[in-house]
Residue, then its C-alpha position, 0 to 999 in steps of 0.5 A: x500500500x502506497x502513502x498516498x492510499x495510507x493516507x486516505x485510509x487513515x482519513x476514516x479510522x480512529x485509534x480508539x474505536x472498533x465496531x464489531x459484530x457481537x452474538x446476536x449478530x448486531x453491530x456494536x462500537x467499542x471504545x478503547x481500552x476494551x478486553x480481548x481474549x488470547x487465543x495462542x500464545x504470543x509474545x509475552x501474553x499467554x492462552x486464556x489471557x484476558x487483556x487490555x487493547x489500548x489503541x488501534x492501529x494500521x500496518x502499511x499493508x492496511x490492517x488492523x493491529x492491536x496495540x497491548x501493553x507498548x506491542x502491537x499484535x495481529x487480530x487473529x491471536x484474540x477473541x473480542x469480549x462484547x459482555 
């Protein structure tokens, strides 16, 4: 992805705002800091580890991270916790 397309990307994400799809299959705005659930191990953080997602971001490739205490952190490798 070019800067030029990064650019405009970032035009229309916010760092502190996901919106997601929950159980009953309804759209829902999460704010950061909001729990997410590990699904492997990766880095420092643990299976069935609850934590904190503090912030957004985006990778030059255009996807979102999740940035979790000072390390960013690909999606897959959790579970957002909507309750």
């Amino acid at each position: 992805m070019s800067n030029k397309d990064l650019i405009e990307l970032l035009k229309y994400c916010s760092p502190h705002i996901i919106y997601v799809v929950n159980g009953q299959n309804r759209i829902i705005k999460l704010h950061t800091p909001f729990k997410l659930l590990v699904l492997q191990d990766i880095g420092d953080l643990n299976m069935n580890q609850i934590v904190s997602c503090e912030e957004l971001k985006i990778t030059n490739e255009g996807r979102i991270v999740f940035y979790i205490d000072g390390k960013t952190y690909h999606t897959y490798y959790f579970d957002i916790l909507t309750i």
